[in-house]
Each structure stands twice: as C-alpha cells, then as structure tokens.
C-alpha positions as CSV (number, residue, x, y, z in Angstrom):
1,X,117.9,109.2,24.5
2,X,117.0,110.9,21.1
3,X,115.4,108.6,18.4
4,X,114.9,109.1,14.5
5,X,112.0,108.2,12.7
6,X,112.8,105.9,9.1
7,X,111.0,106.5,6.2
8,X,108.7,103.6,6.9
9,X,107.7,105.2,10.4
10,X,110.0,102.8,12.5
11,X,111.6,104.8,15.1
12,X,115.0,103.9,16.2
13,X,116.6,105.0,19.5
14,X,120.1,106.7,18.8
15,X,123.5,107.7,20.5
16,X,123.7,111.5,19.5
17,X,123.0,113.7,16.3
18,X,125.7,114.6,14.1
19,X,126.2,118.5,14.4
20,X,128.7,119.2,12.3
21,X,129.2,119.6,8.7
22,X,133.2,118.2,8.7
23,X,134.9,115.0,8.9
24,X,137.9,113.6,10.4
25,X,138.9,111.3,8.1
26,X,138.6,108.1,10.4
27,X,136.4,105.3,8.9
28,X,133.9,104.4,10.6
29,X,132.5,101.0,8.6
30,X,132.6,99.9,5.0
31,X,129.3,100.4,3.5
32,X,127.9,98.3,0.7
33,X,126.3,99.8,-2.4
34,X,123.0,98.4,-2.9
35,X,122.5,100.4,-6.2
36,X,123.3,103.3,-8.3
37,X,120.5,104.4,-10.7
38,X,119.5,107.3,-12.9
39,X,116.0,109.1,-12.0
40,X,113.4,110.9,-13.8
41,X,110.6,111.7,-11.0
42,X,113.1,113.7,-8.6
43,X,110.9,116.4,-7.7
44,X,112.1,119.8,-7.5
45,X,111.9,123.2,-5.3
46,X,108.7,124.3,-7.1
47,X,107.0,120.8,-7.5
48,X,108.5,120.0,-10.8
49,X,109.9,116.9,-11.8
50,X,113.4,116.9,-12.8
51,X,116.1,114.0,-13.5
52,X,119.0,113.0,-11.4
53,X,121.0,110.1,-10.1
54,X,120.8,108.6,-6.5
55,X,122.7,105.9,-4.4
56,X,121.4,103.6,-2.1
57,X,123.9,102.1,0.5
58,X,123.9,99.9,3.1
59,X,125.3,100.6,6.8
60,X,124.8,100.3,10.0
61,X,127.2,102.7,12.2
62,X,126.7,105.7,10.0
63,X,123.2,105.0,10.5
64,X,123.2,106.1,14.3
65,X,122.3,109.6,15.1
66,X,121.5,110.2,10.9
67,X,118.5,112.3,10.0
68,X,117.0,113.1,7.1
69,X,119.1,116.0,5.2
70,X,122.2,115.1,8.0
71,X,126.0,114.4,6.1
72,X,127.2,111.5,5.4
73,X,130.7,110.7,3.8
74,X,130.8,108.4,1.1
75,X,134.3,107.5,-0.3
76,X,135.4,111.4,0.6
77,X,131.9,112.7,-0.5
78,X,130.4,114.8,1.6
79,X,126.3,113.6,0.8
80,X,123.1,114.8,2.2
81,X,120.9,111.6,3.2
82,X,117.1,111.9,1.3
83,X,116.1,108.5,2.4
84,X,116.3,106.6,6.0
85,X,115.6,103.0,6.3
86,X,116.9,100.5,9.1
87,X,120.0,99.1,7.2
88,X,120.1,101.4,4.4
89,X,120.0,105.5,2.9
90,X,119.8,107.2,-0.2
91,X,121.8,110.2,-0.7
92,X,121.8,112.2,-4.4
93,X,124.2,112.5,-6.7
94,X,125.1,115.9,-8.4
95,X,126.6,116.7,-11.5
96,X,129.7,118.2,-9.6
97,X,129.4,115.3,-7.8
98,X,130.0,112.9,-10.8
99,X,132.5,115.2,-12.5
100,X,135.2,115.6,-9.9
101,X,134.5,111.7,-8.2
102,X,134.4,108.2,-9.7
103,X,131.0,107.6,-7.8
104,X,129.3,107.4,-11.0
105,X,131.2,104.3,-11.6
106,X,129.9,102.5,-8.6
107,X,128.2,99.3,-8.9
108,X,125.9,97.1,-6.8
109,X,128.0,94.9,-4.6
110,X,130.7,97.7,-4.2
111,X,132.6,98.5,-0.8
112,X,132.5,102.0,0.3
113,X,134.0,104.2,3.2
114,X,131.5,105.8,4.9
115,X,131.4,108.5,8.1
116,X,129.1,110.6,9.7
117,X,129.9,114.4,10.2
118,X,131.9,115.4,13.5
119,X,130.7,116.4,16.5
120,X,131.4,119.9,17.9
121,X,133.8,119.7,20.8
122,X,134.9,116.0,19.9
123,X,138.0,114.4,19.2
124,X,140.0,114.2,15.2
125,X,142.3,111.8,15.4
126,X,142.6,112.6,11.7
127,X,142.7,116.1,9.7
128,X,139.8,118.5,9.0
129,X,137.8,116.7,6.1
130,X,135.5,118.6,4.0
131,X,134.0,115.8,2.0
132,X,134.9,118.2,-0.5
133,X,136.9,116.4,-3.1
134,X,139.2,117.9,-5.8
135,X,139.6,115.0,-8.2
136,X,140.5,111.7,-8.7
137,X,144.2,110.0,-8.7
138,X,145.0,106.6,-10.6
139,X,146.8,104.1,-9.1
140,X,150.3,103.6,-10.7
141,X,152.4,101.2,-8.3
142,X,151.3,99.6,-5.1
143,X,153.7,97.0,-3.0
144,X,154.6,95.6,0.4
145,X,157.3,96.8,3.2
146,X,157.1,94.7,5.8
147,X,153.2,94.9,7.6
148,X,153.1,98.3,5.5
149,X,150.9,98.3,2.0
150,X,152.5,101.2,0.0
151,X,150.4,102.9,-2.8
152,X,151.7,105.6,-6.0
153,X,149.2,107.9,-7.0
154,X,149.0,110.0,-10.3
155,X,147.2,113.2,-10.1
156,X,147.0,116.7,-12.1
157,X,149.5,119.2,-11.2
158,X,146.8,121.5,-10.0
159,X,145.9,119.4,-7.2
160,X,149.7,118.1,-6.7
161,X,150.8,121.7,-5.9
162,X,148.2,121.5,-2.7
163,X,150.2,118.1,-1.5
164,X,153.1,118.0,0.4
165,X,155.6,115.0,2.1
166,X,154.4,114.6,5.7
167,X,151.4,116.6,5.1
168,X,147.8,115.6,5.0
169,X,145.5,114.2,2.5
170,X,142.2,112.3,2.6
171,X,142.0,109.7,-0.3
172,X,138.5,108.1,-0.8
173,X,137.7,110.0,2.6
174,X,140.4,108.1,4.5
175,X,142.6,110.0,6.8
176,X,146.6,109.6,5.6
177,X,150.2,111.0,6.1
178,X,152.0,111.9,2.8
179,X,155.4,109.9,2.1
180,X,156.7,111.2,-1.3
181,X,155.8,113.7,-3.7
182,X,157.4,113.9,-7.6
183,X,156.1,117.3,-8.5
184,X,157.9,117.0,-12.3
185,X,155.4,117.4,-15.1
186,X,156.0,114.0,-16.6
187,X,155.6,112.1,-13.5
188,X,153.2,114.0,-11.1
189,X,152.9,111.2,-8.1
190,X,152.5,110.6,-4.1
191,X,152.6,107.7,-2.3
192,X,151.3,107.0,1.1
193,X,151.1,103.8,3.0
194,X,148.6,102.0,4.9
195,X,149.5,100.0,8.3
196,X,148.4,97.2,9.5
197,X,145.4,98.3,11.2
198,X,144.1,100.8,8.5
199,X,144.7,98.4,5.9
200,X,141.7,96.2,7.6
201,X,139.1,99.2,8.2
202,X,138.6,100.4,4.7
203,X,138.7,100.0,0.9
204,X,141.7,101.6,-0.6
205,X,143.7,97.8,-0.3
206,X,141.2,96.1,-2.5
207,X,142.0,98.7,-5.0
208,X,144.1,97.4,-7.9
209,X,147.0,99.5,-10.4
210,X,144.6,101.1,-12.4
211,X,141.8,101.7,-10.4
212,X,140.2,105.4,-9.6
213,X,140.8,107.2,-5.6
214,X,138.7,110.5,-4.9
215,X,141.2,113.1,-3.8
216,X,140.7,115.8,-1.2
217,X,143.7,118.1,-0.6
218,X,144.2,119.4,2.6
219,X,142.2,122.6,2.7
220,X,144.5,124.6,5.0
221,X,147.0,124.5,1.8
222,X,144.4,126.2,-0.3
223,X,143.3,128.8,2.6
224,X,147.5,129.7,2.7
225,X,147.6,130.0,-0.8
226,X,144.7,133.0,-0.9
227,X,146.1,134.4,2.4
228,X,149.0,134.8,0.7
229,X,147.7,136.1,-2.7
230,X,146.0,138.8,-0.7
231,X,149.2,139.5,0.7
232,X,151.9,139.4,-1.7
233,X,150.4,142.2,-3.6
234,X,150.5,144.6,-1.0
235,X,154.0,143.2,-0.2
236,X,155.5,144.1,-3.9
237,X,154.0,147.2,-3.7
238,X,155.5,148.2,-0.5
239,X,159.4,146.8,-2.0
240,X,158.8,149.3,-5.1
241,X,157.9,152.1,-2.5
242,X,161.2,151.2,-1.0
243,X,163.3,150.9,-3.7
244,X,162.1,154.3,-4.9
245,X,163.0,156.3,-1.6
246,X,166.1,154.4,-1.4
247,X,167.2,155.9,-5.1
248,X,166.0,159.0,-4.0
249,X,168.2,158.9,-0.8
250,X,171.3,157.8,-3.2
251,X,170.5,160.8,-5.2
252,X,170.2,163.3,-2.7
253,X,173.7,162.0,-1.1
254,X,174.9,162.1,-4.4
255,X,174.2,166.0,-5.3
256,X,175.2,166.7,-1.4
C-alpha cells in the first residue's frame, strides 16, 4: 500500500495517488478553513523572498493519496498543496486566483468543497472539471419545489454565452445540470437546483441571496467556440469563391 510522508515526518498509509490533473465535479467532503493569511517570507525560484497569500484547510478524505505539489479542489479551484499535515494542507493563493474567485473572502470557520484530482481510467459521474474557474455569479433568488432547493444566478454575459439549459456547469466545484438561462442584457441569469441528496454533501445551500459562487463553464463550450472560429473563416471564404463562379456561370449563359 503506498504511504505519504506529512510535513512533521508522520507517514500515513494511503488508498492510491491522484494521477490526474481534472475533476469530476462530485464532492467529496466539506473542508473547514482553518485560516486565510497574507505572507511575506514565501520564498521564491531563486531563493528570494517574495509576498503572497496562503490557506490552510482542514480535511480528511481529500487527504488520502495527497502529496506534496498533488491538486486539490477548493470551492472549483484547482490548488497545488505546499503543506501536508494529518488533518490539515496549505495550498497558495495567486493573484489570478483572487481576481477571478471570492477565496480571498474566506474566513476562519468557513465550509468549503473540496476534491482530489481524478484518476485515469476511473469513473465521472459528473462533467470534466478543470478547477479552472471563469468568475463569480451572485445569488439573486433561491426557493423550494418540493425536496428540490432552487438557486438564480447573475453572471456577466461573457461567461453566460458559455452556459446553456440542460448543459453543464460546475458552481463552487460542484457538479450541476442547467435549468434556465435569461441571456437578455438586463437580466443575465441561470438557475439550477439541488436534490435532496446534493443539498446535504456540499456548501452551495448555506449560501444566502447575496452571497458570491465561483463559476466554471463547461470547457467543451469554449473548445467549440475556437473550433468553430478556425472554421468559419475558411467557410466564408469558400461561399465568396462560390458566389463568384456562380456569377460567372450566369454570365457566360447570359452572352451564350
């Protein structure tokens, strides 16, 4: 069975090592942020010191098979761990990072989703997650249907154009099924739901209207979208071609 060694030489015996730099989208455990804090002795690729921010969180599942430098999803984030201890890891935070996600905002005490990257071969009873994540949505309007807790998100247009009804979308690195999408400029809003089940596995129902969700579109959208723009060039210029020998076949016809 293969072990990892924690930062304070305990070695712990482990399922498997995490192989793969994706996620499914399936929550694994809620995490607990033990803190968030800015850093001045982060030392750098040539043995300078340089300033940053780290976050220390507590887990346990995530913690099986984890390494030091392995990925771990954090709320949608896809972070490398720096740190290894029995309950807990530290992961950095870059400046990307804290621009496109609200993980900046985190606080001691704070519930988090976390995942460990897929294993090659296994099974994603989800949608290929990057830990990549686009931007942030706000909460507008959540409610009840039945056993079914129903959320409205607000997000820019650019990442609205990427999310579709029925498609995928991974919102604070959870897994979930588009209902609705208002693509108008004034309103700009999806909604998903959360059953039963789901609703007890993660964070996203403690959330109230108001509150920040870290937004990851589904990247085959995006990868359809530059297929395409490679393609439609070529596509126009092949019409115009047509068009042209088509006049010139009128013409001809025309003087015969």
């Amino acid at each position: 069975v293969p072990s990892r060694i924690c930062n304070n030489g305990i070695r712990l015996e482990t399922k498997s090592f995490t192989s793969q730099n994706m996620f499914t989208g399936i929550v694994e455990e809620m995490g607990t942020v033990v803190k968030l804090e800015e850093r001045d002795d982060m030392t750098l690729w040539d043995g300078s010191k340089g300033s940053g921010t780290e976050l220390t969180v507590k887990g346990n599942i995530v913690l099986d098979g984890a390494y030091l430098g392995c990925s771990i999803c954090v709320n949608g984030v896809c972070l490398t761990a720096t740190e290894l201890e029995e309950e807990f890891f530290k992961v950095g935070l870059a400046p990307e990072t804290l621009r496109r996600t609200y993980l900046g905002e985190l606080k001691s005490g704070d519930f988090v989703n976390l995942e460990r990257a897929s294993e090659i071969g296994g099974r994603n009873s989800g949608h290929f997650v990057q830990g990549h994540v686009d931007g942030v949505g706000t909460i507008i309007e959540r409610w009840i249907d039945e056993d079914s807790l129903f959320f409205k998100v607000k997000v820019e247009p650019e990442i609205l154009r990427y999310i579709v009804a029925k498609g995928f979308v991974a919102i604070d690195g959870t897994s979930l099924t588009v209902c609705e999408v208002d693509s108008r400029l004034d309103e700009s809003w999806f909604t998903f739901m959360l059953v039963e089940y789901t609703q007890k596995k993660i964070i996203i129902p403690q959330k109230k209207v108001g509150e920040l969700l870290n937004i990851e579109v589904d990247v085959l959208g995006k990868y359809s979208e530059s297929a395409l723009a490679a393609i439609i060039p070529r596509i126009e210029e092949l019409e115009s071609k047509v068009k042209s020998l088509e006049e010139q076949l009128a013409n001809a016809v025309g003087k015969s």
